[in-house]
N, C-alpha and C positions, 0 to 999 in steps of 0.2 A: 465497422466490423461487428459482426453478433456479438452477443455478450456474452455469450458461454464458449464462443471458439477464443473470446480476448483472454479471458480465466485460464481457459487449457491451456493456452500458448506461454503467458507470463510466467511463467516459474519460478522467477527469481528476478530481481529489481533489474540486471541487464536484459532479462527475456522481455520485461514487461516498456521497457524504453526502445526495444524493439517492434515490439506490438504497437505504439502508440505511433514509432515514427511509419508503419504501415498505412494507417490511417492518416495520415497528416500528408503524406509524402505526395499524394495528387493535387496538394492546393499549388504548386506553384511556386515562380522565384520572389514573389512578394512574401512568403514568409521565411523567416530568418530562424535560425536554429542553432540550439548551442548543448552541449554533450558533454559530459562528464561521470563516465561512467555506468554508475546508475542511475542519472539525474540528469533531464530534460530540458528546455525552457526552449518556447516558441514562442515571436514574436510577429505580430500583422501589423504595420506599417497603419496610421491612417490615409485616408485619401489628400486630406489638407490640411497636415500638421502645423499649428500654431500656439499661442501663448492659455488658449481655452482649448487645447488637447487634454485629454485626462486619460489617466491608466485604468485598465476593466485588465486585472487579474483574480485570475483561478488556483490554488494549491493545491496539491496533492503529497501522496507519499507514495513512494513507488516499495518499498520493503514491507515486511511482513514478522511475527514471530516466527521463531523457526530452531532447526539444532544445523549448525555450519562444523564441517566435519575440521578436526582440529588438523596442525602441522603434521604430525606426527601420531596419527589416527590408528596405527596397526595394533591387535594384541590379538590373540585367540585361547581358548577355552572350550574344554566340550567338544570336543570335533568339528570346531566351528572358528573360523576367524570374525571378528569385529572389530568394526571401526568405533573409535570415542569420539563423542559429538561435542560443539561447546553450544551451550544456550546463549539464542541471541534474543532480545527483548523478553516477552513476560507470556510465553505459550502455556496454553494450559496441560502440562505434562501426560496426564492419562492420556488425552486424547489421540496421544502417539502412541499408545500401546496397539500391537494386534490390527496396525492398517499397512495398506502397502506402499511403502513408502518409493518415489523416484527421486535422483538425484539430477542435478544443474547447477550451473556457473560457469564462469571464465577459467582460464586455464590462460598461461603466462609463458612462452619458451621464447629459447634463441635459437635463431635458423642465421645462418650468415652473418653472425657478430652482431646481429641486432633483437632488439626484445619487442616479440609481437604477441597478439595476443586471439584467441579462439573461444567464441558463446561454442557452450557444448549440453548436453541434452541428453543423461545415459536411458538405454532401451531396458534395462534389466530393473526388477525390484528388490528392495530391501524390506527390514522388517525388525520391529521391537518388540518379541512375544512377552507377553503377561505369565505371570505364576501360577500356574495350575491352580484351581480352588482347594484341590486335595492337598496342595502341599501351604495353602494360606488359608485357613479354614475361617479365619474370622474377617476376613475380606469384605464381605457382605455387610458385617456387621459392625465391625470398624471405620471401615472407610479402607483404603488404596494410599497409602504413604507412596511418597515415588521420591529417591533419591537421585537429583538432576547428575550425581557423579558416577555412581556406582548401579543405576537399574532403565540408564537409559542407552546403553552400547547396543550398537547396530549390526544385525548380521548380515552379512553382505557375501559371504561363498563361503564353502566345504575348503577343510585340509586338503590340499594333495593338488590345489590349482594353483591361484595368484596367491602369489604371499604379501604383498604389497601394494595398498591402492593404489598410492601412486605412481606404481610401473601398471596398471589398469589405466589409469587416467594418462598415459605414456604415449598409447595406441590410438588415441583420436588425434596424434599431431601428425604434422608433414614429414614425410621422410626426411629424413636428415636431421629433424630440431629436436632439440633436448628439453624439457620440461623443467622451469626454473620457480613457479609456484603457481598454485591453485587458491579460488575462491569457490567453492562446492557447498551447496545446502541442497537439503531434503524438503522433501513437498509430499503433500498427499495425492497420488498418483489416480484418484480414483476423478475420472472427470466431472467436473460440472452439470448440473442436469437440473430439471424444472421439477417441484414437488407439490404437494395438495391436492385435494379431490380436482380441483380446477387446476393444475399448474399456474397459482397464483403465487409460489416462493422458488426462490431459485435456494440450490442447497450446491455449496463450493468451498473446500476450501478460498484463504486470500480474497475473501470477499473485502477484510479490511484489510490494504485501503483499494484493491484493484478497481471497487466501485463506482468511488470516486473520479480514478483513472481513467477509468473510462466513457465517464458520463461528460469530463470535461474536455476530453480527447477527439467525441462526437460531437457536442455542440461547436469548438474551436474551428471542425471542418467544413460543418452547414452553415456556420455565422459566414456574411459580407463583411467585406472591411469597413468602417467607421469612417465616417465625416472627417471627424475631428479626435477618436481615442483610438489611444494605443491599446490593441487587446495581448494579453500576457496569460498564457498556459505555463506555468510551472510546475513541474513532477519533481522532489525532492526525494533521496536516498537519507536512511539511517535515522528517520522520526523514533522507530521503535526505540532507539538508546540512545535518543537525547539532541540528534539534529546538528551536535558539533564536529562536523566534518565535512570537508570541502567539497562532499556531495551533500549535504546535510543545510537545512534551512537556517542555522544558524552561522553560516559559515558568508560566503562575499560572493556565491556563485549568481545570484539573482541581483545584487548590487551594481555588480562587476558589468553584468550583459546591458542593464539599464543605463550605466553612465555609458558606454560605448554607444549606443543608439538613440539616448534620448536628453540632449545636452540641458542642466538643470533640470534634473525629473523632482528633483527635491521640491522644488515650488508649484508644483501641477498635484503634489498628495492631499492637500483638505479638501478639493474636490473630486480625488478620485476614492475607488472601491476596490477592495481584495473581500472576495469571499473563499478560506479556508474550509475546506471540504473532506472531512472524514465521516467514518463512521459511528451510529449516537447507540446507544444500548435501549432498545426496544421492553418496556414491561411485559416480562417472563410471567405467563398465565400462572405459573406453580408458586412464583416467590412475587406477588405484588407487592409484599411490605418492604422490599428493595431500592424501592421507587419512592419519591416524595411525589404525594396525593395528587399534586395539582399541575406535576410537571411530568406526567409517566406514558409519555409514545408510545404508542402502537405499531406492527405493523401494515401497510397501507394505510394508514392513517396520513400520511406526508412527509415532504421534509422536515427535516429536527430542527429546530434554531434552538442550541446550545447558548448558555450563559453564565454566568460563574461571579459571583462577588467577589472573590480572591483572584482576579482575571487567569484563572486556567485556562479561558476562554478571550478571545482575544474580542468581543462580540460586547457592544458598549450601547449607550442610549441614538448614539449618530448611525453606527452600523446596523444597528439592528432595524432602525426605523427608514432605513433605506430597503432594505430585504423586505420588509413587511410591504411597503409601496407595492413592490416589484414583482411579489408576489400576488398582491391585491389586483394588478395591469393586465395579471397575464393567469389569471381565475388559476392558481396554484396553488393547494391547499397547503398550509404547513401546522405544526404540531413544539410546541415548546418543553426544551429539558432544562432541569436545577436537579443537582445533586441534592443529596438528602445533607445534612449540617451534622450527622453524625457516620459518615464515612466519605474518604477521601475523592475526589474527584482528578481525574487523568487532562491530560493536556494535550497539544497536540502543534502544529507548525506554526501556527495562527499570529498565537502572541510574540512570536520571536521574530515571524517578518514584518510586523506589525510595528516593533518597538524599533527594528533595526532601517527600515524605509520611513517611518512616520504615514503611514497609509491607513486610515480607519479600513477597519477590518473585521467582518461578523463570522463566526465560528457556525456552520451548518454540517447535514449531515445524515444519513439515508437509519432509519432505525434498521436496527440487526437484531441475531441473537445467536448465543454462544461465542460472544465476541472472543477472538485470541485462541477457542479450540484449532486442532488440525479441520475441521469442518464448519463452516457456519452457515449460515440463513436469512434471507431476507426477500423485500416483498419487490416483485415485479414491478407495480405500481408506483413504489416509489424512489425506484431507479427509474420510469419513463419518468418521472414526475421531476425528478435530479437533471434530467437532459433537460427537461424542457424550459426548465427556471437557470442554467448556464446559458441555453441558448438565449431566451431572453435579453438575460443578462449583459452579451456580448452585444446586443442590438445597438 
């Protein structure tokens, strides 16, 4: 699938578990597949599984920051209704101001005494208008305070229509079912598109982590099956708040699939590989002193190999020097990140499947920039460059 129609389509961790099973869905009944929710996992069989079979998995995260409209979202003010949002993960707040905002998710009813459930996609926009200058004069000059309680409600329609999102969200069911609860978040509705004098960046929101999604969702399809390893595509739900949830990489749903298909997978981990795949923070032309000197990526410069002495990174002396080979095999350029020692460094699926399988595990990752705004950025180059070191990989 293009990379910018994969962007447009995911909107949300169910859109995006849809999107991947698009692409995946022509390999075949040799691959195995397993579902929950917002979270993925595909598995390819080898050819001649035995005791020197080893696992070649991939992670991702299929979620994003974002405002998830709450239970009980209704209020209006101003001739205007609005819905209350609750902040999920770590978005950068302004950047939701003054954009136009769509909404998606699942939607939950009873039809016939039983509870089914509906991906939905609304066609109307919303919007989070900013403060006139006139009426915040030091705006400019201050800075933009945004209070995530009080200046980020959603206008979503005029007095005198629906009084209720949730009897809006009512009318995309089957006749006859009742609507027994919603999972609804906002997205920035303005699509995906190529930027630079050369369209050498793409500019989308959910670049983190779709990028990732996708890059290991295409090589998964163009890889052959293996001799001898088991290849594993895994998409996890719920990285942004922490991974402990039953879609969530801390959780048994990736354990669970392994012991049903791969009897003692426990003793096959010192010789296999997981490479954990998100997004790495690119040095911003404007703030280079951000960055520690000798560890500050570029875009198109290559993939990230992330690494962390306080293992935020799950990326160790075994992992890393396998990816360095592997990269060296298959003439792919890569670019190394270290946080700087005086601010905190972010984490990501790596280490949690890493400690929980026992699978050496290196932490990589596409450089970006404006990581966590409603918009971000990153280089063409090294997303082909991300397909092309999974494909490998899966060889």
């Amino acid at each position: 699938m293009n990379f910018l129609d994969f962007l447009n389509k995911s909107v949300t961790p169910y859109h995006t578990v849809e999107s991947i099973k698009q692409i995946l869905a022509p390999l075949g009944a040799g691959i195995k597949f397993f579902e929950r929710g917002g979270a993925l996992i595909a598995v390819r069989p080898p050819l001649k599984a035995g005791e020197e079979s080893r696992l070649r998995i991939a992670l991702a995260h299929t979620d994003y920051p974002t405002l998830k409209i709450t239970p009980n979202p209704d209020s209006s003010a101003a001739g205007v209704r609005t819905l209350h949002p609750e902040i999920y993960g770590s978005p950068i707040f302004t950047s939701w101001l003054d954009r136009d905002l769509g909404y998606a998710g699942l939607l939950a009813f009873e039809q016939n005494g039983k509870v089914q459930t509906k991906l939905v996609r609304g066609d109307k926009l919303f919007r989070i208008p900013q403060l006139a200058v006139h009426l915040n004069r030091g705006v400019n000059q201050d800075g933009l305070r945004v209070n995530p309680q009080t200046d980020m409600n959603v206008l979503w329609t005029a007095m005198g229509g629906h009084e209720r999102f949730e009897k809006a969200l009512s009318g995309e069911l089957p006749d006859g079912a009742r609507l027994l609860d919603f999972d609804i978040q906002l997205f920035d509705a303005q699509p995906a598109q190529y930027g630079g004098f050369e369209d050498e960046w793409i500019y989308s929101g959910r670049l983190d982590n779709l990028s990732s999604c996708h890059a290991i969702a295409e090589a998964f399809a163009v890889a052959k099956p293996s001799e001898k390893d088991f290849q594993v595509a895994a998409f996890f739900n719920n990285e942004e708040v922490g991974s402990n949830t039953r879609e969530g990489a801390a959780g048994n749903f990736l354990k669970s699939v392994l012991d049903s298909l791969i009897p003692n997978f426990e003793f096959r981990t010192p010789n296999s590989l997981a490479l954990s795949i998100d997004m790495a923070h690119a040095c911003h032309p404007s703030f280079e002193n951000k960055h520690e000197g000798n560890h500050a990526p570029v875009l198109g410069g290559g993939v990230v190999l992330k690494t962390n002495s306080q293992k935020r990174y799950a990326s160790d002396v075994y992992s890393c020097a396998q990816f360095k080979l592997l990269c060296e095999q298959n003439n792919i350029p890569y670019q190394t990140f270290v946080m700087r020692n005086d601010m905190p460094c972010g984490s990501t699926v790596g280490p949690t499947v890493s400690a929980n399988l026992g699978i050496p595990t290196v932490d990589i990752g596409e450089p970006m920039l404006s990581m966590h705004s409603i918009r971000e950025m990153t280089a063409k180059k090294d997303h082909q460059g991300m397909i092309a070191l999974v494909s490998a990989f899966y060889l």
